[in-house]
N, C-alpha and C positions, 0 to 999 in steps of 0.2 A: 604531856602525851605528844607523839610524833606518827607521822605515817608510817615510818620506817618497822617501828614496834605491832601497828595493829595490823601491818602489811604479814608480819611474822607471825601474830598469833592464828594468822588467817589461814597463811600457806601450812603451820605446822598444826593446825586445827586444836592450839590448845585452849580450848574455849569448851562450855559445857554442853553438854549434848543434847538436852531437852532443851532448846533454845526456838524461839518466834520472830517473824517478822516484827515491824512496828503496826503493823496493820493487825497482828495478831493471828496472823495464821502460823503452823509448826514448819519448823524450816528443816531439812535435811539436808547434810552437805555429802553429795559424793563424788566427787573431785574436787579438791579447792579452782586448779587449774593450771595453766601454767603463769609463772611470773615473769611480768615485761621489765626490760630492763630501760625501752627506748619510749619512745612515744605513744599517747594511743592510753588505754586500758591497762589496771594493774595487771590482772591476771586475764589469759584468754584462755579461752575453753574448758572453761569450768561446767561442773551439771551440778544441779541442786535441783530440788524436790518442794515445792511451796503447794503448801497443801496436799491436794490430791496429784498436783501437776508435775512434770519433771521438765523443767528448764536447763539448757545448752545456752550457753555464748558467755558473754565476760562482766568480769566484777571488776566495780572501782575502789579504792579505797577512801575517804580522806577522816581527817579527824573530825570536822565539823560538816553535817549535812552540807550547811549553805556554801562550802565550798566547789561545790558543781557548781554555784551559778559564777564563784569566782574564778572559778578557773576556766568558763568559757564552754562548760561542755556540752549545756543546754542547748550549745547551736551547731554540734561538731558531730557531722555522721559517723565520726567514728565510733560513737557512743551510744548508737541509736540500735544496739542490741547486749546494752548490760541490763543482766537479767538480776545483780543487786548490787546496791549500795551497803558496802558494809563502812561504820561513823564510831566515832567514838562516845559523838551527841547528836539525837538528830534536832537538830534546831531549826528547821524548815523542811515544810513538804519538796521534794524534788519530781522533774519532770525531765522527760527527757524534748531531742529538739521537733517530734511528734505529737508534742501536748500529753504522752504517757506518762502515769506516775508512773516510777521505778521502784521498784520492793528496796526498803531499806532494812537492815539489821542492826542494831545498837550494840555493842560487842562492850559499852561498859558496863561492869560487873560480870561479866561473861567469864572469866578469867580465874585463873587460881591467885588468890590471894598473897599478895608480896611479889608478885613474879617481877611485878614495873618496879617495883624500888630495887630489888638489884641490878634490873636493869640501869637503873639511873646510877645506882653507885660504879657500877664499871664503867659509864660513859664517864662518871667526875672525875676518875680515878687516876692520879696521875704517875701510878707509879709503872715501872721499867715494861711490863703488861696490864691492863685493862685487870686480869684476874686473878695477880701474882698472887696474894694472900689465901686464895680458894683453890689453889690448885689442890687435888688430892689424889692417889694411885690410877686410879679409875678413869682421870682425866690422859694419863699418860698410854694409858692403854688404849681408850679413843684413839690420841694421835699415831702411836704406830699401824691401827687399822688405816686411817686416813694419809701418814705420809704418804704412798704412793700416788696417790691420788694431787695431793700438794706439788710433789717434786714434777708431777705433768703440767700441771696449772704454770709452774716456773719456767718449765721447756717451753710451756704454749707463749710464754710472756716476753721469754727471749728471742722466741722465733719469729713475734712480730717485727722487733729491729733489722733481725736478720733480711728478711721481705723486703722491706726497704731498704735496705744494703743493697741485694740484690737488683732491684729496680732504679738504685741510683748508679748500679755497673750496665747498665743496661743489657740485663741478664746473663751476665760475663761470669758464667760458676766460678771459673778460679781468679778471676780477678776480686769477686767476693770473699770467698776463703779466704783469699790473702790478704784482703786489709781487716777481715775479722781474726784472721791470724795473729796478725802486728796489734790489734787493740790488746788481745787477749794477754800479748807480750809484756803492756806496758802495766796491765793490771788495773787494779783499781785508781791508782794514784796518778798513772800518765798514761792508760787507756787512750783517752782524747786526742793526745799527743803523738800517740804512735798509732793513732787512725790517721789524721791529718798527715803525718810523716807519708803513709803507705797510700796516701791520696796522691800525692806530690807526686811520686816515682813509679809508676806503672809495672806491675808485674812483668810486660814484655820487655822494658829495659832491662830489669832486674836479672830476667834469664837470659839475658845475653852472656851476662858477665858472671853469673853462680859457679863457674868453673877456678875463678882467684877470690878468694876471702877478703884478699887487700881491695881489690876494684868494688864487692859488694859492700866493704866497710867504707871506702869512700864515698860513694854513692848514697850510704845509708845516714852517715857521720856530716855529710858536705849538705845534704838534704837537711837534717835536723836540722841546721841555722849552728852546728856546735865546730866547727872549723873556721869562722869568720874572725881570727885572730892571729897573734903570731907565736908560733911556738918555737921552745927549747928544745924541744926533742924532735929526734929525726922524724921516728914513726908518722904521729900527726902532721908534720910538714910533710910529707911524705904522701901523707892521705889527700892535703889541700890541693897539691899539685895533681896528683891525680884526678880531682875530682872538678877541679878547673877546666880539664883536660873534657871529663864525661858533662861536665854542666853545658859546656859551648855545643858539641855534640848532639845533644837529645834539648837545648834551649830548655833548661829545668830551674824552676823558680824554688827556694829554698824557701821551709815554714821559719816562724821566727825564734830566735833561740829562747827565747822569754817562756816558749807555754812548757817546757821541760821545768819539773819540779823536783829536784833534790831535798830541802830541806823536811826535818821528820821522817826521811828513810833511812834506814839501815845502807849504810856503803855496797854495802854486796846487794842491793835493791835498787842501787842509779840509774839513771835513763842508761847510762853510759857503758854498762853492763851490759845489760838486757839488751840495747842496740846491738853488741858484737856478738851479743849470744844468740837475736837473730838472725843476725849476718851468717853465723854457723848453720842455725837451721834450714836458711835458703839452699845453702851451698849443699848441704848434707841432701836433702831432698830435691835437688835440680829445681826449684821454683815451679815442681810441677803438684802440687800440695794435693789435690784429687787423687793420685797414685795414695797416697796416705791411707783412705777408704777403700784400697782394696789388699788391706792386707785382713782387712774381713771380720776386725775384731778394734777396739780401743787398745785393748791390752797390747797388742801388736804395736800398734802407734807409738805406744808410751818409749818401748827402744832407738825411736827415732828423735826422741825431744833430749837424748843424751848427749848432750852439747854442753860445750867451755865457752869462754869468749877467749877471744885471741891471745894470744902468750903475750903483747904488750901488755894486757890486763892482767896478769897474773902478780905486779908488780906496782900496776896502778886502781885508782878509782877512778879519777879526773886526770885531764892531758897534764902533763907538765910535773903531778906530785908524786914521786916517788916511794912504794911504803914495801912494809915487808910481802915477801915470797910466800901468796895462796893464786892456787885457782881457780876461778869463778867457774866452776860448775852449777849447774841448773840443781839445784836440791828437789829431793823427792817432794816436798809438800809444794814447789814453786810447777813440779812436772807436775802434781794431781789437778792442781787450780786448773793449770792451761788446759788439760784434758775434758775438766769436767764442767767448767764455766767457758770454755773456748769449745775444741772440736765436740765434746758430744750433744750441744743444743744445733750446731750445724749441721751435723750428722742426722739427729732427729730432722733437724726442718728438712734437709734433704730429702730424708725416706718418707716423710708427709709429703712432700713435693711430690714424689715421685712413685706412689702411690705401694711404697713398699714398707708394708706393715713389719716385716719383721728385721728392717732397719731400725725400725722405730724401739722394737720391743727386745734387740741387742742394746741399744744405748740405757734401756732400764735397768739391763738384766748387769750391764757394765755399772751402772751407781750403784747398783746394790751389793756389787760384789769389793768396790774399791771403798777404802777408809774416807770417812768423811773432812771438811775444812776445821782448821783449829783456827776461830777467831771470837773477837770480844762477845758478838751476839749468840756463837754457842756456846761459850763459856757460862753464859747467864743462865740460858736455857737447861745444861747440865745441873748447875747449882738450884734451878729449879726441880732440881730431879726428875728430866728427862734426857736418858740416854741417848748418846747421838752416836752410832758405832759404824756406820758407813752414809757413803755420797749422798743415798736417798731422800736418808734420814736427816742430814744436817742441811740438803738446799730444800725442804720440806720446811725446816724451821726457822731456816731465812726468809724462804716465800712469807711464811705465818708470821714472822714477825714486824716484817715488810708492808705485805698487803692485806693483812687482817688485824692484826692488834695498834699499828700506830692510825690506821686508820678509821678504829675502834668499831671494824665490823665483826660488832661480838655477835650478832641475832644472822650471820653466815656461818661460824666457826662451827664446828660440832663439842669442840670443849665449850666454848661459850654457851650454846644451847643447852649441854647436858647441864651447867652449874646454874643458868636459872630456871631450871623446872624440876631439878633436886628438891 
């Protein structure tokens, strides 16, 4: 037995209804209350009914009586108006730090039978979800009610980074955007890299020079650490000199060529790519990235992320190697990621910034309208048999699989919930 468990049968009041204190009087619950997540009291503001009385203020939980006296609370004013102890055991009388007994309630056997063993089998469980074996129809139609609600939790989760982004530009909007730009660019895999990249080079250098491709691919290319060699080809020699030329100018320190990750990418996926096909996006949008949000819609956006990398790349992956004649255009599912995992959690944090709700409730009405991510974790989820047919739905089941099943907070989930009390 855990708090965690009797903390849930508390809040979701699955427990029997004629139920007494330990003192023996009838207890009535009508609010459980609410639940602390921080310090302090589980639940505050709870009302229950003892006796003839009706009591206000807050419940503790733990599994054993005598853990009031361990956990120090007998002497903590903060405690010195919980109206009850709800225990798994009570193994000692408690008091609060007034010399008052505090009503306790014994909540074992309280409970439907079996509910703790499936409980425990989901925690043991170690297969690819906590419930994977018990999914059934009924669950899946739970979670289409609840994605909405998920895919916020995920904007809420990315918009903390964001905040701090923003507070480490010292509240420089578009100098923000832009190095959340450049992550978004580098993806999952060189993310980091192409944050630190766009740390390095400042947005205001950057717009100086967005008017030549070559001058922003030097800058971008000489910055990476990916020019400190000597080349065969003109192009990149070409870029070096140049960027010799912008390095002594702006006194700019290069990041190290080492944190760029090539290996286990697809070619068309290279830092080296994505660099020039940044370079394009600068240049395309004058490095003034905010104008982006006023074309008043995501959708709008999306025709501005219709970028190539430079015609040298048409022909290369890496300086120097030669290969057949394609274009590295930005692919539709590489343009939805950046949209959907880059500008529209900005966009939301923005219109929460800025006190504009129906920024906020454009960027949902935009998930729900765009196709969602094809990757390993929805792959799983589909073969679970739940469909994932747009944005909402599939960063919904990333969130879930993320922050609720490997963390195995099955007694938060509402599938979780529904399958132990089935």
């Amino acid at each position: 037995m855990n708090e965690a468990f009797i903390s849930y049968l508390w809040k979701y009041r699955h427990f029997n209804q004629d139920i007494q204190t330990e003192s023996g009087e009838s207890l009535l619950i009508i609010h459980p209350g609410d639940q602390n997540t921080d310090s302090g009291p589980d639940f505050f503001n709870a009302r229950v009914r003892i006796g003839s009385t009706t009591w206000a203020g807050n419940v503790e939980i733990h599994v054993l009586a005598s853990d009031w006296y361990k956990h120090g609370h007998h002497a903590d004013r903060a405690y010195d108006h919980a109206i009850l102890h709800v225990v798994y055991e009570a193994d000692r009388q408690v008091f609060d730090r007034n010399g008052e007994p505090v009503q306790t309630f014994v909540i074992r056997n309280q409970f439907p039978a079996g509910m703790y063993d499936r409980y425990q089998r989901m925690m043991l469980n170690q297969q690819w979800i906590p419930c994977e074996n018990q999914l059934l129809a009924p669950d899946v139609k739970d979670f289409h009610m609840w994605a909405p609600v998920l895919a916020v939790e995920r904007l809420e989760y990315k918009t903390a980074g964001i905040a701090q982004l923003l507070s480490n530009c010292a509240y420089d909007w578009e100098e923000a955007l832009y190095q959340h730009l450049a992550a978004s660019f580098g993806f999952k895999i060189n993310g980091l890299a192409f944050e630190l990249l766009a740390k390095s080079l400042p947005v205001k250098i950057v717009r100086q020079h967005c008017g030549s491709l070559f001058q922003v691919e030097a800058l971008l290319f000489g910055q990476a650490g990916l020019l400190d060699m000597e080349f065969l080809d003109s192009y990149p020699g070409d870029l070096l000199r140049e960027y010799h030329y912008l390095r002594g100018k702006y006194d700019l320190k290069p990041v190290p060529a080492g944190i760029w990750k090539f290996l286990r990418l697809r070619p068309h996926n290279f830092p080296t790519i994505r660099i020039s096909q940044f370079a394009g996006f600068i240049c395309k949008t004058q490095a003034r990235f905010f104008n982006l949000f006023k074309e008043g819609s995501l959708n709008g956006i999306a025709d501005m992320l219709k970028i190539s990398a430079s015609d040298y790349w048409n022909t290369h992956y890496v300086f120097d190697k030669q290969g057949a004649f394609l274009e590295k255009a930005m692919g539709v599912s590489c343009t939805r990621l950046l949209l959907v995992n880059g500008l529209a959690p900005f966009l939301f944090f923005y219109g929460r910034e800025k006190g504009q709700s129906y920024t906020c409730e454009g960027v949902l009405d935009f998930l729900e309208q765009t196709g969602g991510e094809n990757n390993n974790c929805i792959d799983r989820w589909k073969a679970a048999g739940f469909p994932a047919v747009n944005a909402i739905q599939t960063q919904a089941l990333i969130h879930l699989k993320r922050f609720y099943c490997e963390k195995k907070r099955c007694l938060e989930c509402r599938i979780g919930n529904r399958l132990l009390t089935s």
